[in-house]
Wavefront OBJ file of the C-alpha trace (Angstrom):
o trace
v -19.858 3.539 -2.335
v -18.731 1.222 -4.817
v -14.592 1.755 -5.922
v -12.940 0.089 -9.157
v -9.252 -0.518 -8.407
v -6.633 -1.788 -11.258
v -5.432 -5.245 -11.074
v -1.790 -4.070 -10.203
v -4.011 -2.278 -6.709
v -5.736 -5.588 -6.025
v -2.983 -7.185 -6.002
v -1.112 -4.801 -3.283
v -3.846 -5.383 -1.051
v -3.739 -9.072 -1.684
v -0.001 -9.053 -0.792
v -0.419 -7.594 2.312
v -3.167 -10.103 3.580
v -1.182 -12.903 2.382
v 1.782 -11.087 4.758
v -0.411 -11.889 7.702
v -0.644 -8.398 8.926
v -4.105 -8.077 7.368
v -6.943 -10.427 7.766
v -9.156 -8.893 5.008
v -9.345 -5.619 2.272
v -11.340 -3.828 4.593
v -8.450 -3.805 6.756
v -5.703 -2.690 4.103
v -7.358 -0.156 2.806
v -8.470 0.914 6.145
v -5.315 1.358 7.145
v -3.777 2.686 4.012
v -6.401 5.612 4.379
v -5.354 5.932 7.920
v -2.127 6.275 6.407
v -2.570 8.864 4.258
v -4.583 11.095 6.278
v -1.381 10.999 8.556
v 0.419 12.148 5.737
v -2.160 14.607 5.069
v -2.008 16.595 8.022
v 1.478 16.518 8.153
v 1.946 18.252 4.824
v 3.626 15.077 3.575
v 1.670 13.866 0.591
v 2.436 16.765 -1.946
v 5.851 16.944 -0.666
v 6.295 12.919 -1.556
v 4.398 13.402 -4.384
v 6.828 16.145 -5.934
v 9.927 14.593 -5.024
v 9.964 10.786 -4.398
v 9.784 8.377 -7.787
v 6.750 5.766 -7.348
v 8.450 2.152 -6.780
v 6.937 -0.137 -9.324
v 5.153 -2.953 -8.391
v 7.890 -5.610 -8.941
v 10.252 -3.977 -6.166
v 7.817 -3.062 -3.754
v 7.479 -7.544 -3.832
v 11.268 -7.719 -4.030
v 10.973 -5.723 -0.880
v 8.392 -7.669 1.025
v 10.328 -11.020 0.056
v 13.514 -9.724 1.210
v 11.826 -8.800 4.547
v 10.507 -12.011 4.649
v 6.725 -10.526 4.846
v 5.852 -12.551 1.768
v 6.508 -15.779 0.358
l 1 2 3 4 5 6 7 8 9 10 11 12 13 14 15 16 17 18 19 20 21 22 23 24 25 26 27 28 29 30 31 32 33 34 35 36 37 38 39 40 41 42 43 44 45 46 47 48 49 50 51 52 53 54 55 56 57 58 59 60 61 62 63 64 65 66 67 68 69 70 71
């Protein structure tokens, strides 16, 4: 299977290797799946998805930085 992601999702998953808690993409996205399907069977994705705003990009770093899992 071959997936396309947008530049702003490349560079999620390159910002979470460069954290150190991933060593490669297989492992973000591996995890981010594992994630969701968490969320899944709990009934939490269309809940979040109806009620929570999407954090752009630029906070989600802010975030990360003030955490001090990114430089």
């Amino acid at each position: 299977m071959t997936i396309e992601l947008k530049p702003e999702q490349q560079h999620v998953i390159e910002l979470a290797i460069q954290s150190g808690a991933y060593q490669n993409s297989d492992e973000v996205i591996a995890a981010a799946l594992s994630m969701l399907a968490e969320d899944i069977e709990d009934g939490a994705v269309s809940e979040a998805r109806r009620h929570e705003p999407r954090s752009p990009l630029a906070e989600v770093e802010a975030e990360l930085r003030a955490l001090g899992k990114l430089k």
